[in-house]
VMD Tcl script that draws the C-alpha trace (Angstrom):
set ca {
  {93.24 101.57 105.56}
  {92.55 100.71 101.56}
  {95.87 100.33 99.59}
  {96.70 101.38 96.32}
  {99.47 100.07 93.59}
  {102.08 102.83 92.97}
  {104.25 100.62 90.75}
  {105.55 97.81 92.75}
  {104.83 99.50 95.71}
  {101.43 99.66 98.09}
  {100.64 103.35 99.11}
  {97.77 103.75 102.18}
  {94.85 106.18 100.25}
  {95.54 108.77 102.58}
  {99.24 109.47 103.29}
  {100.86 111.98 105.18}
  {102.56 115.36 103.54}
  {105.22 116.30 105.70}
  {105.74 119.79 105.06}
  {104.81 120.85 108.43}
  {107.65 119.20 109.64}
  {110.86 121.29 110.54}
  {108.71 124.89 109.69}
  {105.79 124.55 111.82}
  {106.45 122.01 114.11}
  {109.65 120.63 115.59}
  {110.79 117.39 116.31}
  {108.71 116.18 119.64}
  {105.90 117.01 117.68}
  {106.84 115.21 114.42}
  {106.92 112.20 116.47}
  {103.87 112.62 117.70}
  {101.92 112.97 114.24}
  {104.31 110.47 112.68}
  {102.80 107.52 115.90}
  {99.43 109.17 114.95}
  {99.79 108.31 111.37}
  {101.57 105.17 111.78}
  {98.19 103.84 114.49}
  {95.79 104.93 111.98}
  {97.21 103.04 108.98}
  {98.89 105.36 107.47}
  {102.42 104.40 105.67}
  {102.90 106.71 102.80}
  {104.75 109.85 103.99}
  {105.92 112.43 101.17}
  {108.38 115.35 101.70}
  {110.85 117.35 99.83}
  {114.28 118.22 100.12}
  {113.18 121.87 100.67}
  {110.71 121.90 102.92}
  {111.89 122.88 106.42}
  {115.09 124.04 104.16}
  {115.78 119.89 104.74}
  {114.74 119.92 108.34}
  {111.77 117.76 106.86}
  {113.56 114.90 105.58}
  {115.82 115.03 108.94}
  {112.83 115.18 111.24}
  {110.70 112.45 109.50}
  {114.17 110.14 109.39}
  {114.02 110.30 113.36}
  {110.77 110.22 114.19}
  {110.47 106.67 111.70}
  {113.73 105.70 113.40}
  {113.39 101.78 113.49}
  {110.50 101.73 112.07}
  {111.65 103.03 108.29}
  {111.04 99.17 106.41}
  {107.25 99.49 107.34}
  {106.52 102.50 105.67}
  {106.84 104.13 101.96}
  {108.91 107.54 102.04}
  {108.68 109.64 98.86}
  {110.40 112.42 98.35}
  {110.85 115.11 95.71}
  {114.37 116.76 94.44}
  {114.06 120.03 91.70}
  {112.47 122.86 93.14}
  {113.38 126.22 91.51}
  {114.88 127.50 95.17}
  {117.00 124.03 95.50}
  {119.89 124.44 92.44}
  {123.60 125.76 92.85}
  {126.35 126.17 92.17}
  {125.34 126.72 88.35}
  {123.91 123.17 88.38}
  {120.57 123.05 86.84}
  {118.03 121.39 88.85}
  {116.95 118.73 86.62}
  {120.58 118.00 85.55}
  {122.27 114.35 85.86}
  {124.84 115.69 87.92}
  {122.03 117.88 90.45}
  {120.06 114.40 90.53}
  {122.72 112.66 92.02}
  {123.93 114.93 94.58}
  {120.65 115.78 95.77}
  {119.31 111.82 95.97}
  {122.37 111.51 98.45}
  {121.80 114.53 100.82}
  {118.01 112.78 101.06}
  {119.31 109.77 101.65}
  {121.68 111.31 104.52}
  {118.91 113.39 105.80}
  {116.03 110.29 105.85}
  {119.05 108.33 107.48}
  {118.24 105.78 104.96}
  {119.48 103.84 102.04}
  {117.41 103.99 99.59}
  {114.06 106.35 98.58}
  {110.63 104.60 97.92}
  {109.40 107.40 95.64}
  {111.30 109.80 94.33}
  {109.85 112.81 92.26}
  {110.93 115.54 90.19}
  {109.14 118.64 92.30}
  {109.29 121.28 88.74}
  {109.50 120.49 85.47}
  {113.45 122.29 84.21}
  {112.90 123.31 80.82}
  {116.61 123.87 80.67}
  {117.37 120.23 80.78}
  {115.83 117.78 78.24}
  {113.69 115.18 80.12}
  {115.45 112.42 78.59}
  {118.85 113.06 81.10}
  {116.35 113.52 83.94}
  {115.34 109.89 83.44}
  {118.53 108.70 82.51}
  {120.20 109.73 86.16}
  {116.93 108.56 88.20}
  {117.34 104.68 85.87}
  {120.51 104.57 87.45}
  {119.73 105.15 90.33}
  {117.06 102.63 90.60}
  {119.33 99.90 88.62}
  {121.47 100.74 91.99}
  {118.56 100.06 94.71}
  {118.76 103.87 95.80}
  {115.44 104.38 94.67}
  {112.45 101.77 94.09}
  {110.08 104.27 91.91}
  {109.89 107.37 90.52}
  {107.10 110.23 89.75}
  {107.26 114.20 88.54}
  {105.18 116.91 90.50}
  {103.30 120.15 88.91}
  {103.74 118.37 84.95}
  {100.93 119.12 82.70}
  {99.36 116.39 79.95}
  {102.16 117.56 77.41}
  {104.88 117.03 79.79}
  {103.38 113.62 80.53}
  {103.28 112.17 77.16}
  {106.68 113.83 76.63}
  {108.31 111.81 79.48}
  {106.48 109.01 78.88}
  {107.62 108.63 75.20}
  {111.45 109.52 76.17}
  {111.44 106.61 78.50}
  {110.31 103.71 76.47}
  {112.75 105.15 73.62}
  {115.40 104.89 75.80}
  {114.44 102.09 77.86}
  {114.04 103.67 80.99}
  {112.13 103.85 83.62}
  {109.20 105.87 83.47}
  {107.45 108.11 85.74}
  {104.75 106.13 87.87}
  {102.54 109.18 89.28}
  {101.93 113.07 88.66}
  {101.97 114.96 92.12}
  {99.65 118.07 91.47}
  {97.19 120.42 93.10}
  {93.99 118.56 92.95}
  {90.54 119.37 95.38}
  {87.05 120.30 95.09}
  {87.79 123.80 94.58}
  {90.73 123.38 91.98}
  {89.50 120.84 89.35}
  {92.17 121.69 86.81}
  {93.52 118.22 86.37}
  {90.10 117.23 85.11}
  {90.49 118.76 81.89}
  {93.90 117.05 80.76}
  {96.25 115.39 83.18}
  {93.71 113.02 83.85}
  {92.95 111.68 80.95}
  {96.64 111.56 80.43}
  {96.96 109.83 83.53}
  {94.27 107.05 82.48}
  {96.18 106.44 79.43}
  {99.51 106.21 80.12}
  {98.67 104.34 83.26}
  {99.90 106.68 85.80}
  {98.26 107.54 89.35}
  {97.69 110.86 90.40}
  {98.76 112.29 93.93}
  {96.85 115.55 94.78}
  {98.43 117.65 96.98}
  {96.34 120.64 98.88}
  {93.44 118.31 99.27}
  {92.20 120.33 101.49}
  {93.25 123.83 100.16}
  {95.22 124.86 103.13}
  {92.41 124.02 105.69}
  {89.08 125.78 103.65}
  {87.90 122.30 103.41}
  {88.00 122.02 106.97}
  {85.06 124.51 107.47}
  {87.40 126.10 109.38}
  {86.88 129.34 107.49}
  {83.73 131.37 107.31}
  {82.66 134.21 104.98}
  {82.42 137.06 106.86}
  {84.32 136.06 109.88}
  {87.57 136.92 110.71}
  {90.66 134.57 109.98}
  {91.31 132.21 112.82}
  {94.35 132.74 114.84}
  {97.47 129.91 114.36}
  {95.52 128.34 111.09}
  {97.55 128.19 108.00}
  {95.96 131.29 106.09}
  {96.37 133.33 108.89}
  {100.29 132.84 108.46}
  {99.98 133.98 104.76}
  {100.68 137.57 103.40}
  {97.08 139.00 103.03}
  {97.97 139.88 99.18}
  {98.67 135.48 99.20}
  {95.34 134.40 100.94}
  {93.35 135.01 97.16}
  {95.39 131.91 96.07}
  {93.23 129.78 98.37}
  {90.20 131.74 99.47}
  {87.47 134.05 97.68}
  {83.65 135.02 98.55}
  {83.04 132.47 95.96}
  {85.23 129.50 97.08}
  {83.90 129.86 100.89}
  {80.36 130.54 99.54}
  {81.10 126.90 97.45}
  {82.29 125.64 100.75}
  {79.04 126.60 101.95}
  {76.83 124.84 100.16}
  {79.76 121.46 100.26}
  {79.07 121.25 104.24}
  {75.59 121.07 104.12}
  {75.79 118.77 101.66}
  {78.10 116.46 103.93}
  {75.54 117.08 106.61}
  {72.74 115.93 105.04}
  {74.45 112.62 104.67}
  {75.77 112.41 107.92}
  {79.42 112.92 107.22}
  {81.81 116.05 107.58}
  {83.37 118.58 105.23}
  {86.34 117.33 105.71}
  {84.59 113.69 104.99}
  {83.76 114.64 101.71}
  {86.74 116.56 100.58}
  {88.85 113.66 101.00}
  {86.07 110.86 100.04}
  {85.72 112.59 97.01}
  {89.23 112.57 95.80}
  {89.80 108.84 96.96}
  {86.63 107.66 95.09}
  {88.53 108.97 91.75}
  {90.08 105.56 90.54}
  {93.47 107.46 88.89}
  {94.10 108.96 92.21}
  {97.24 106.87 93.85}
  {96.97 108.39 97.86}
  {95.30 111.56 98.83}
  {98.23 113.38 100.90}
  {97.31 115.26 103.58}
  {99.53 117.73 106.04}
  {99.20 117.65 110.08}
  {100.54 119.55 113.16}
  {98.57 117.79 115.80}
  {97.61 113.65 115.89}
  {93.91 114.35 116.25}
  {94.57 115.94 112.49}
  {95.82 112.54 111.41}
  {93.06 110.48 112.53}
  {90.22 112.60 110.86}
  {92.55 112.58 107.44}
  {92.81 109.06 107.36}
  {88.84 108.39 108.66}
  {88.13 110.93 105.96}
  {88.44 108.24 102.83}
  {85.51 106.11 104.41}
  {82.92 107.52 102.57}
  {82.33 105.48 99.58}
  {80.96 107.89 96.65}
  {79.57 106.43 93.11}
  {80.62 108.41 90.05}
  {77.35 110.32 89.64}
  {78.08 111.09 93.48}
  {80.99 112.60 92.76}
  {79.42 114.45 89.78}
  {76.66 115.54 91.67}
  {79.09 116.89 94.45}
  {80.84 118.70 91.95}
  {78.29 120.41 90.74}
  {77.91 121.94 93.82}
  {81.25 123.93 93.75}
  {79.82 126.30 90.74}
  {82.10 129.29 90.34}
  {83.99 128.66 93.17}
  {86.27 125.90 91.64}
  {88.63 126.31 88.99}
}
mol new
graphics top color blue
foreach p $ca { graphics top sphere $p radius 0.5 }
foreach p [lrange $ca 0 end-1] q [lrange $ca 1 end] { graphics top cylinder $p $q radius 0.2 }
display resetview
């Protein structure tokens, strides 16, 4: 498995997301995905302190067990739903309790990666920093990053922490695939320049870059989308994005990979991109994300693949 520099840290160019964990699988099957991962090269695992309501952290903790120094856990802290008790979510005082019930959860002493999951426009970026400085001055956390920022947010951060000496935020964890190209326009360029990776999450858009999905056909029973309200599915599928995904899997065909291939090919082949984080409920999952970055695209590849998404990319 290819590495990649997150800071001081090396990331494997797929990791594992780990919001499955705790929701929609328990713990004997954690461990299984988690060996699955761990055989295939995998070693970059990213959760969040609310998915699974913390059962996440808790469940990827045991399932590492021993094995915790081989691998890189990130983590995120900040989510609108995660605040109380009149804290605000981005506060010094919300960073620090919610880095320790992580750490107690992971059963670990110190976080790899640790990321802001929202922005808090209530709380001026510059404390945000301060609290996560200290905490890697203290060995509690080795890195830090910022999820769902845009290119103004970026700079913003970026210029607080060299005023104030701090440290600054390595990568930007947003929603980046084939079908939501967003991140083209600004956050990567911003990402270039300020020398930060990016870490896509929804790679796959909840499975429609599986082929797993067909127009016309009925939702398949025990996927993803079939667990979502019907009024939520438009957030992820449209005549347009499956007809897109049409034309994506015979282009993978034609060149002797799969759908899935390509979705995940194309995202690693993008230079600012720091690990392409995919989520699993079975091991068999695992071992076609991480066999998905094998396919080594040039830059007019990519292009060209792009092109092929039309209107059904955003």
């Amino acid at each position: 498995m290819q590495q990649r520099s997150l800071g001081s840290l090396s990331v494997s160019l797929v990791g594992l997301g780990c919001n499955n964990f705790g929701g929609r699988i328990d713990l004997e099957a954690t461990r299984k995905v988690v060996d699955a991962a761990l055989d295939a090269g995998i070693q970059f695992f990213d959760t969040a302190d609310v998915y699974g309501g913390g059962t996440s952290e808790e469940l990827l903790g045991k399932a590492l067990g021993e094995r915790r120094s081989r691998v890189v856990i990130a983590t995120k802290f900040g989510a609108p739903r995660s605040a109380s008790d009149g804290l605000k979510r981005g506060s010094a005082a919300w960073v620090q309790r919610a880095v320790e019930s992580s750490l107690r959860r992971l059963g670990t002493d110190y976080i790899d990666h640790y990321q802001l999951h929202f922005p808090d426009p209530e709380v001026p970026i510059e404390e945000t920093l301060g609290a996560l400085h200290l905490l890697v001055q203290a060995g509690k956390v080795r890195e830090i990053g910022c999820s769902n920022f845009g290119s103004t947010r970026l700079f913003e951060a970026a210029e607080r922490a060299e005023q104030g000496s701090l440290t600054p935020f390595r990568t930007v964890q947003n929603r980046f695939s084939l079908l939501h190209r967003e991140p083209e326009a600004k956050v990567l360029p911003a990402c270039e320049k300020l020398g930060m990776g990016l870490i896509p999450y929804f790679p796959l858009e909840s499975g429609l870059l599986t082929g797993k999905y067909r127009r016309g056909e009925e939702i398949p029973e025990g996927t993803r989308l079939a667990a979502f309200p019907a009024d939520q599915r438009g957030r992820f599928m449209s005549d347009d994005k499956l007809a897109a995904v049409e034309r994506l899997a015979q282009y993978a065909e034609d060149h002797g990979h799969t759908l899935l291939e390509l979705a995940i090919s194309w995202l690693a082949s993008c230079p600012v991109v720091t690990s392409v984080i995919a989520g699993a409920t079975r091991p068999e999952q695992v071992h076609a994300n991480a066999a998905g970055c094998g396919w080594e695209l040039s830059a007019s590849e990519r292009n060209e693949i792009a092109n092929l998404v039309g209107t059904g990319g955003e």
